[in-house]
C-alpha positions as CSV (number, residue, x, y, z in Angstrom):
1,X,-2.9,99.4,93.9
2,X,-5.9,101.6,94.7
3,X,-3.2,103.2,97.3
4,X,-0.6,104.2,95.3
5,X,-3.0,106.0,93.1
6,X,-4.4,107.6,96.3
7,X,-1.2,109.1,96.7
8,X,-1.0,110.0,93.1
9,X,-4.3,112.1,93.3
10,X,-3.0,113.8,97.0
11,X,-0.5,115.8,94.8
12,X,-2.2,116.4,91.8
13,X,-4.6,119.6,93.0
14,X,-1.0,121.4,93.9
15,X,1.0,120.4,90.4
16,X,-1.8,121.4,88.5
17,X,-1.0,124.7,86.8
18,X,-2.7,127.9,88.0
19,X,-4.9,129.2,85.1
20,X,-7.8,131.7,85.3
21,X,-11.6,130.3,84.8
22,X,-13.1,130.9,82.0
23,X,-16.9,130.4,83.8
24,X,-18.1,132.9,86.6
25,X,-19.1,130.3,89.6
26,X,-18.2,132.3,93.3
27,X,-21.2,132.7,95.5
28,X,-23.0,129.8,92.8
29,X,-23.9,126.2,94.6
30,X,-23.8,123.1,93.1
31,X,-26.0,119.3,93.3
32,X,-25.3,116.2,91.8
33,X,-26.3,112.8,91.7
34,X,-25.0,109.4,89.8
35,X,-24.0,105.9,90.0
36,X,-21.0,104.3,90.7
37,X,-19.1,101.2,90.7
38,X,-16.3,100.4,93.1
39,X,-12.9,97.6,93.6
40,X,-11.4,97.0,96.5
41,X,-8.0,95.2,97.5
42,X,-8.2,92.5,100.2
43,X,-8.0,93.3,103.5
44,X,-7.8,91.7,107.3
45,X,-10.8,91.8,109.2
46,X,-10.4,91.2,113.1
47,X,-13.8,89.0,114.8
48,X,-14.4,89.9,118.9
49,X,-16.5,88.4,121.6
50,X,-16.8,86.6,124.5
51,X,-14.7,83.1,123.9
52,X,-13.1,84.1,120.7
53,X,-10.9,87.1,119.2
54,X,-9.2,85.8,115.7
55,X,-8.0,87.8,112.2
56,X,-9.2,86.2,109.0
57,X,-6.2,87.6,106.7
58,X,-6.5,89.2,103.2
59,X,-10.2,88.7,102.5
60,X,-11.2,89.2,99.0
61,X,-14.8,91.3,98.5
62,X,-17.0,93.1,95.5
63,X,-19.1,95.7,95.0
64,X,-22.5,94.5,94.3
65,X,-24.2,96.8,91.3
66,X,-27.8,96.2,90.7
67,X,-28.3,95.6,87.0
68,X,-29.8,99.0,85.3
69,X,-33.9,98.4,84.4
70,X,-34.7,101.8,83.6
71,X,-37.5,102.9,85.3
72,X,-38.1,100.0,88.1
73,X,-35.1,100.7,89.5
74,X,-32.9,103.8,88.5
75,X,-35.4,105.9,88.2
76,X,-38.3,104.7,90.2
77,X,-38.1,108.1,93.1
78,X,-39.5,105.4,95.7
79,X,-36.4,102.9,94.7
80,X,-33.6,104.8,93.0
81,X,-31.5,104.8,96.2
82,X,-31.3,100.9,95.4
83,X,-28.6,101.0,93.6
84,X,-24.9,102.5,94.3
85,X,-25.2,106.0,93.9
86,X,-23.5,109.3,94.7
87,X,-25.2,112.4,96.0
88,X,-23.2,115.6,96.6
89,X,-23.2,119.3,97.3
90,X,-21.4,122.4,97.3
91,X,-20.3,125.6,97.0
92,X,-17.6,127.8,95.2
93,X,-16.1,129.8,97.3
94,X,-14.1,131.4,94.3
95,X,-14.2,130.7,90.6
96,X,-11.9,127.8,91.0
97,X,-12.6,126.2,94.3
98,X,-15.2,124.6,96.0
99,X,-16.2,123.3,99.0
100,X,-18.8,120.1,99.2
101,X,-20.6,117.4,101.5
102,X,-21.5,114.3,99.8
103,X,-22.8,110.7,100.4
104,X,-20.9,107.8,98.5
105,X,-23.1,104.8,98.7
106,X,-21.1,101.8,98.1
107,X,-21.7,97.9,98.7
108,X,-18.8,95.7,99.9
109,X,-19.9,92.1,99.8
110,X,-17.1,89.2,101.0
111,X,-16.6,86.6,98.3
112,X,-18.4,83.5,99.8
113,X,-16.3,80.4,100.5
114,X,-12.7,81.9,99.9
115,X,-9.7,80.5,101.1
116,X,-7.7,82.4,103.9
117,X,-5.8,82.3,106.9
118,X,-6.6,82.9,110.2
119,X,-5.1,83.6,113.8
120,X,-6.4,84.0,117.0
121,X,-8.4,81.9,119.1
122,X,-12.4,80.3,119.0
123,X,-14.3,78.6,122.1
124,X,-16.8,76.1,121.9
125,X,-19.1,78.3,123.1
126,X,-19.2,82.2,122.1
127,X,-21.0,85.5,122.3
128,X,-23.6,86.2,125.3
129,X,-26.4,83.9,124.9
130,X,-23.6,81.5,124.3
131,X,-24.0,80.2,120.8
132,X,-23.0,76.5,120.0
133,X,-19.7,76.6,117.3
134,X,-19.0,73.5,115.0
135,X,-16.3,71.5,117.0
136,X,-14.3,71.5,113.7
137,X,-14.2,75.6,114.0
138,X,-12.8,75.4,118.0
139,X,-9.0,75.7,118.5
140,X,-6.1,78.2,118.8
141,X,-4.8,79.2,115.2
142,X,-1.7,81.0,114.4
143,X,-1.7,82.1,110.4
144,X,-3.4,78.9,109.8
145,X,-4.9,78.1,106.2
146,X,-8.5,78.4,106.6
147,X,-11.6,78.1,104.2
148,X,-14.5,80.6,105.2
149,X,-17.7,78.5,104.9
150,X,-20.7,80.6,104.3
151,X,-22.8,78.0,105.2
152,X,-22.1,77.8,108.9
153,X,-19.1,80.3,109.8
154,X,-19.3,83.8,108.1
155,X,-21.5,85.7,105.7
156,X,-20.2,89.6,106.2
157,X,-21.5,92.4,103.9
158,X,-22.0,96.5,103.6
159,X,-24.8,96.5,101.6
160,X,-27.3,99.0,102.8
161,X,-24.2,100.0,102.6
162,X,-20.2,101.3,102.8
163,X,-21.7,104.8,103.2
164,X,-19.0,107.0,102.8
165,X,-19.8,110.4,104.1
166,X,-17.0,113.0,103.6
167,X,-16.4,117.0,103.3
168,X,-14.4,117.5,100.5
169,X,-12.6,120.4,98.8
170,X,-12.6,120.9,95.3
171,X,-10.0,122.8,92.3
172,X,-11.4,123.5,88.7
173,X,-9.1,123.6,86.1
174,X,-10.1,124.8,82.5
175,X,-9.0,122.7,80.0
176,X,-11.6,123.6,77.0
177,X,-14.1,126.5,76.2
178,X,-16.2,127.0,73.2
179,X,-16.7,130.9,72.6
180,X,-19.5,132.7,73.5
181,X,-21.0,130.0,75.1
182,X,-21.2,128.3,79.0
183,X,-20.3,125.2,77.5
184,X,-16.5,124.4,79.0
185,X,-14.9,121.0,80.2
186,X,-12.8,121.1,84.0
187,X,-10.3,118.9,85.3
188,X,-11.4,118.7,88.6
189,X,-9.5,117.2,91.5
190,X,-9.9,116.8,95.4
191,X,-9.4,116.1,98.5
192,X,-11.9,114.9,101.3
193,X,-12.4,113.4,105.1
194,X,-15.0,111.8,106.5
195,X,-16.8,108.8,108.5
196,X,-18.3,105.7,107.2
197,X,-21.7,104.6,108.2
198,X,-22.2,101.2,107.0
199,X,-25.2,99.2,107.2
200,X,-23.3,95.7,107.9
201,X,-25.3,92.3,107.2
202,X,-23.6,89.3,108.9
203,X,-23.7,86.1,109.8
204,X,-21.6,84.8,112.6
205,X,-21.5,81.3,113.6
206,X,-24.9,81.4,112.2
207,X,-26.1,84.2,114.1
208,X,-26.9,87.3,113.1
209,X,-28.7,90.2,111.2
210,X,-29.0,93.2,109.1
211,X,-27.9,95.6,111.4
212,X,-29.1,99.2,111.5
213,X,-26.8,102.1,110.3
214,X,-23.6,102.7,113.0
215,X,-20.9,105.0,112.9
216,X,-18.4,102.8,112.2
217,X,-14.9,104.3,111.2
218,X,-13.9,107.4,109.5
219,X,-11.4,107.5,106.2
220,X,-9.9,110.1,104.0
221,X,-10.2,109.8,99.9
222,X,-8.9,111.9,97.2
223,X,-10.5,112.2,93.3
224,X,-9.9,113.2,90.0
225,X,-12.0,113.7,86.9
226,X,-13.9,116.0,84.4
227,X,-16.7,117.9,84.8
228,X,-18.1,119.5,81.2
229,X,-20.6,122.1,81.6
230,X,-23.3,121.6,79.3
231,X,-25.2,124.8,80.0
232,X,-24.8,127.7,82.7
233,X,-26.9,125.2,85.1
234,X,-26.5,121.5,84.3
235,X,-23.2,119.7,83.8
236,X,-22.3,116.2,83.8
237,X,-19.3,114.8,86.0
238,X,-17.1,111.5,85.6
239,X,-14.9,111.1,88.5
240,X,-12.3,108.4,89.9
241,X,-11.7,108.1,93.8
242,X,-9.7,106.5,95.9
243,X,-9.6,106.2,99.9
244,X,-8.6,105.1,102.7
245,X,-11.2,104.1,105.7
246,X,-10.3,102.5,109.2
247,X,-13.5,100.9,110.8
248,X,-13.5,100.1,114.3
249,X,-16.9,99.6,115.1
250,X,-18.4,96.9,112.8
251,X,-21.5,95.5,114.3
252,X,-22.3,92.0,113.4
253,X,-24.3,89.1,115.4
254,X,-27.0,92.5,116.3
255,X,-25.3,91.7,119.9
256,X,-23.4,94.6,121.5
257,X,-21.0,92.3,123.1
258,X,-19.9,91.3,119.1
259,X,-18.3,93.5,116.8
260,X,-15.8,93.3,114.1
261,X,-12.8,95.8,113.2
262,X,-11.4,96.7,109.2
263,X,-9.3,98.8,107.5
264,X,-10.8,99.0,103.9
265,X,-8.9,100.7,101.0
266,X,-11.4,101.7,98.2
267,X,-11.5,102.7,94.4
268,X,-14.6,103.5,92.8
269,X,-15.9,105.2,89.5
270,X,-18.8,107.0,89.5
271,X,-21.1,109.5,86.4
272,X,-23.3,112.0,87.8
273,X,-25.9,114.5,86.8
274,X,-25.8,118.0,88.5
275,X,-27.5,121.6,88.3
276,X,-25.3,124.9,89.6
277,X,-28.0,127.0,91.7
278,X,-27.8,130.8,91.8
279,X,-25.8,133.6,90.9
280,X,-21.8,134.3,90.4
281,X,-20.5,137.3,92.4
């Protein structure tokens, strides 16, 4: 699903009618930050290494949110960045368009103990040290059903996190405007590309670690959403987006001989806080 409307959102910032802007915003930059909460369909994920290379087909995962505690958390400044959150910021290059950089920090967690199927092959011994694999794990497979034990085979997470970093371009389209006043709500829609930077915790055959952050893949997403502006500096955004990301670098055992490869379609829905800085030319 999360593709099709992916390919919904491509078309929408060029079937939008053309309308003037009511607000004043060239030369003006923009910062916001929020929360979100993000779905994903399953998807393969291929395992590599010395003495085995096999697919574990259609794995299911979920975001992980961390529950909102008011100040411990969301707005503790030494912990805020906990939780999944969204940091952005631009510029308008006219009155309707924009240009932006932005973080999307999202968690990907694989639903423990899941049944699958997998294909491809697993030694006795893998990796380099060699590490000892449960005898009832060694074989050749071929789209065989397959239960992924957490206890002993995988644990595989971004949760530190699916950092989605992207350049994205922005249209503003008026829909309402009280008179006299800054106070006007946008349909904003986009269109961005960038590389993902996970932090990937895994388990492998036992082995393994929070990794540190890796450029793992890059993607491409595209949103759509309103932004009402409150006053002529702070407005408040509510956005949908949905991507695409190939990741081809997955580290997992903390071993460089190991890695793991994705391809990881994403939805995710995010509220945010922002200020405009400067003035309109």
């Amino acid at each position: 699903m999360p593709k099709y409307i992916l390919l919904f959102l491509f078309f929408i910032p060029f079937i939008a009618a053309s309308q003037p802007d009511h607000l004043r915003r060239k030369g003006t930059f923009f910062v916001f930050w929020g929360y979100n909460r993000s779905a994903y369909p399953t998807s393969d994920i291929r395992f590599q290494g010395p003495g085995y290379d096999f697919t574990l087909a259609a794995v299911q995962a979920s975001d992980a949110p961390t529950p909102f505690d008011g100040f411990q958390t969301y707005f503790n400044p030494s912990l805020f960045s906990i939780p999944q959150f969204n940091l952005h910021g631009g510029y308008f290059i006219n009155d309707s368009w924009s240009i932006s950089l932005g973080w999307d920090h999202m968690k990907y967690v694989m639903n423990p103990d899941q049944a699958s199927h997998i294909t491809g092959h697993i030694d006795a011994q893998v990796s380099s040290p060699q590490i000892p694999v449960n005898p009832a794990y060694v074989g050749n497979y071929t789209n065989s059903p397959f239960v992924i034990q957490s206890k002993d085979f995988l644990q595989y997470e971004h949760t530190d996190g699916y950092n989605y970093a992207a350049v994205e371009v922005e249209n503003y389209h008026p829909i309402w405007k009280k008179e006299k006043s800054n106070f006007q709500l946008d349909w904003v829609n986009g269109l961005g590309i960038g590389v993902v930077v996970p932090r990937s915790d895994v388990r492998l055959f036992t082995v393994g670690t929070n990794n540190f952050w890796n450029l793992a893949g890059a993607g491409a997403s595209a949103k759509s959403g309103l932004r009402l502006n409150l006053t002529k500096l702070l407005f408040f955004e509510a956005m949908f987006k949905g991507g695409y990301t190939n990741l081809w670098e997955v580290h997992t055992t903390g071993r460089s001989v190991d890695h793991a490869s994705q391809s990881i379609w994403f939805g995710e829905v995010y509220g945010a806080l922002g200020f405009s800085i400067g003035k309109a030319k």
